[in-house]
C-alpha positions in Angstrom: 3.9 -25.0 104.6 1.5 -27.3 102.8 0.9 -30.9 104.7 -0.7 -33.8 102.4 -1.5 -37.2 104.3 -1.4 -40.3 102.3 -1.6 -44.2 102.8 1.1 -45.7 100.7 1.3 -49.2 99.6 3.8 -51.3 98.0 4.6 -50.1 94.4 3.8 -46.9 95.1 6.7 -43.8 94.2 7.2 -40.7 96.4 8.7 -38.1 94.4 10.4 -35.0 95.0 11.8 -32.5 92.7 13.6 -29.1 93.9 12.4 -25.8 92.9 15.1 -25.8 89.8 12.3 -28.5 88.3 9.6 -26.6 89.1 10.9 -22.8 87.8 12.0 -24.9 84.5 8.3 -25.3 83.7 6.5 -22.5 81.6 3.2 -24.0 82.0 0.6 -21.3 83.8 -0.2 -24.6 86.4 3.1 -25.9 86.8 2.1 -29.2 89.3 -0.5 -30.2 86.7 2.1 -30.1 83.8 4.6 -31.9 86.0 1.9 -34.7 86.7 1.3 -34.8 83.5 4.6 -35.5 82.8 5.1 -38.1 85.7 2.3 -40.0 84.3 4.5 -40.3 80.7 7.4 -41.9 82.2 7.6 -45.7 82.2 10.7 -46.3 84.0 9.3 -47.7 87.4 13.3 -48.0 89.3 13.5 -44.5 91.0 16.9 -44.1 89.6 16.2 -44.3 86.4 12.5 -42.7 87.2 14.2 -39.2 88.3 16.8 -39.4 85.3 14.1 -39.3 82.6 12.3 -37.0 84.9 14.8 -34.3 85.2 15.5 -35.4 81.4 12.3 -34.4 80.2 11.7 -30.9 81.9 15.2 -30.0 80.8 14.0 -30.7 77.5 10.7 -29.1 77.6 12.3 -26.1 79.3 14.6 -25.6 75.9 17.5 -27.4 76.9 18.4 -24.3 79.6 18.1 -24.1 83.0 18.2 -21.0 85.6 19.3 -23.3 88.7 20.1 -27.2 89.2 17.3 -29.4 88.9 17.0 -32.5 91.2 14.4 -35.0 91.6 14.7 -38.0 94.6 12.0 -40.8 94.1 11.4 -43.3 96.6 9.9 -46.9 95.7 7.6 -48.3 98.5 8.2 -51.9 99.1 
């Protein structure tokens, strides 16, 4: 299990996507793509964040998918 520490502040988005998001990606470095990805959305509500999210990978993954994708994000206030 991997254990990351971070001080969060208000604005800041915690997100979380299941391993359906992750096994969607073809990218060699799949956590780099998916930042690079994160960092093209402009939706800042986490609803509407994780929608366009689980949008996009579908879409980069050709429209198919080999288990559910999920994403949760969490807005810091």
């Amino acid at each position: 299990m991997d254990v990351a520490t971070r001080k969060l502040y208000p604005g800041n988005m915690v997100i979380m996507v299941s391993d359906g998001v992750m096994d969607a990606i073809s990218a060699k470095d799949k956590e780099t793509f998916l930042k690079e990805m994160i960092r093209k959305i402009n939706a800042r509500q986490p609803e509407e964040f994780t929608k366009e999210l689980v949008e996009l990978v579908y879409a980069v993954g050709g429209n198919q998918s080999k288990d559910d994708m999920s994403a949760i994000a969490m807005l810091v206030v």
